[in-house]
C-alpha positions in Angstrom: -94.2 21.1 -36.8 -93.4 22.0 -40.5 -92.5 26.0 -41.3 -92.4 27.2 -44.9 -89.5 28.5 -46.9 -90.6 31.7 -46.1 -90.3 31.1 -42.0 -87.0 30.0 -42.6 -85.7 33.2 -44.4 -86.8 34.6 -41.9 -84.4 33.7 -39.1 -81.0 35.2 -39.8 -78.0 33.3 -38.4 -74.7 34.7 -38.7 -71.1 34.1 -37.6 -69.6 36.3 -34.7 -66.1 36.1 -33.0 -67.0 35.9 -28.9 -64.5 39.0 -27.7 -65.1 38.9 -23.6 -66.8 35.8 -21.5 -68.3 36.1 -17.6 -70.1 34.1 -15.5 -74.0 35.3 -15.3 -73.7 35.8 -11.8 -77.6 35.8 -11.3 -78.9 32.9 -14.5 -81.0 30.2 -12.1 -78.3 27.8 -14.2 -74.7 28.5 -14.9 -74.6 30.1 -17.7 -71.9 32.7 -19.5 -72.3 36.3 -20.3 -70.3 36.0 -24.2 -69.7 39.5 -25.5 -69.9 39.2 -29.2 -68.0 40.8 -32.3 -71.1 40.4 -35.2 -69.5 42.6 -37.7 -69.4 45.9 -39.0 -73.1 45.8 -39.6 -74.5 44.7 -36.5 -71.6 45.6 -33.9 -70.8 44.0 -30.5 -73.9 42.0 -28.7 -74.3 39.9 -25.5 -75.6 36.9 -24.9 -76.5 34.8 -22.0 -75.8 30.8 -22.7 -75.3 27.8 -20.9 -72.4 26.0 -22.2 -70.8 25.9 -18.7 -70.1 21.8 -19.2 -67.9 22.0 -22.2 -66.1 25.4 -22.2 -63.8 27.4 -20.1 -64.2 31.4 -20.7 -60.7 30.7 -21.8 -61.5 28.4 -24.6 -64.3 31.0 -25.8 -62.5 33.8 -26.0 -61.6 34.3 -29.8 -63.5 31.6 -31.2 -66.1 32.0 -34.2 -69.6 30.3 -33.1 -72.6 30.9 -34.8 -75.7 33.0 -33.0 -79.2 33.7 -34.5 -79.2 37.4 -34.5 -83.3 38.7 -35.0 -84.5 37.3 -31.9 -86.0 39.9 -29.6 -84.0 40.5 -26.7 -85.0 39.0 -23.3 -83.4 39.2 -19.8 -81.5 36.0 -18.5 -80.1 36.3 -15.1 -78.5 40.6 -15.3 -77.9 40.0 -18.7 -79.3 41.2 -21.9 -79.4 38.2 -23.9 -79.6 39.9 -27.4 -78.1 36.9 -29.2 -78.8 33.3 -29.4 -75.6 31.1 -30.2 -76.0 28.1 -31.6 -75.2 24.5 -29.9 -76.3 20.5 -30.7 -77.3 19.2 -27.7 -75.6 16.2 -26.8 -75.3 13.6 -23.5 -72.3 16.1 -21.6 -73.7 19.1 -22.7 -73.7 21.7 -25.9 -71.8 21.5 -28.1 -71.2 24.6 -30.1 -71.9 25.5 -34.1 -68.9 26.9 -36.0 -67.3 27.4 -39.3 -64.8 25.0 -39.9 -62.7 27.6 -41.4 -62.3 31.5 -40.3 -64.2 33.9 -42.0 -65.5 37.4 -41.6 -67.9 38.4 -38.6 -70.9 39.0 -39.5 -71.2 36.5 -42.2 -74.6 35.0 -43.2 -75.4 31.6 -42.7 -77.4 29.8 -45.4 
């Protein structure tokens, strides 16, 4: 399926630094709750996602990933997913978007 320009614009992505990362005790998968720095403009956010294969909550905490932030919020597991990171799928699980250099949270993807 083909979108316009216009579709696209609308979707904003933007960088976040993940602050805090739990297990969502009641997803039907194993997914983390990631609690999300966005910036001074959109503040902290959670997220629900299942990158249980590849990542430790130890290995998130700090890093930069990128999330689509204008999706409506939806309930996954007890969490309020309001957040969508961003991951390729591959054969031993997600693999995770990210700058390949630190910048400021909050900061737009094009």
């Amino acid at each position: 399926m083909q979108i316009t320009v216009d579709d696209f614009d609308r979707v904003e992505v933007r960088v976040g630094t993940i602050m805090a990362v739990d297990m969502n005790k009641k997803a039907r998968k194993p997914a983390y709750k990631l609690t999300v720095d966005l910036g001074e403009e959109l503040g902290i956010k959670t997220s629900s996602a299942q990158i249980t294969d590849l990542y430790t909550a130890e290995q998130l905490v700090g890093r930069q990933a990128v999330f689509c932030v204008n999706l409506a919020p939806m309930h996954i597991g007890s969490v309020r997913s309001e957040v969508r990171i961003l991951g390729a799928d591959s054969s031993e699980g997600v693999v995770l978007l990210h700058p390949d250099r630190e910048v400021q949270n909050g900061s737009a993807i094009f």
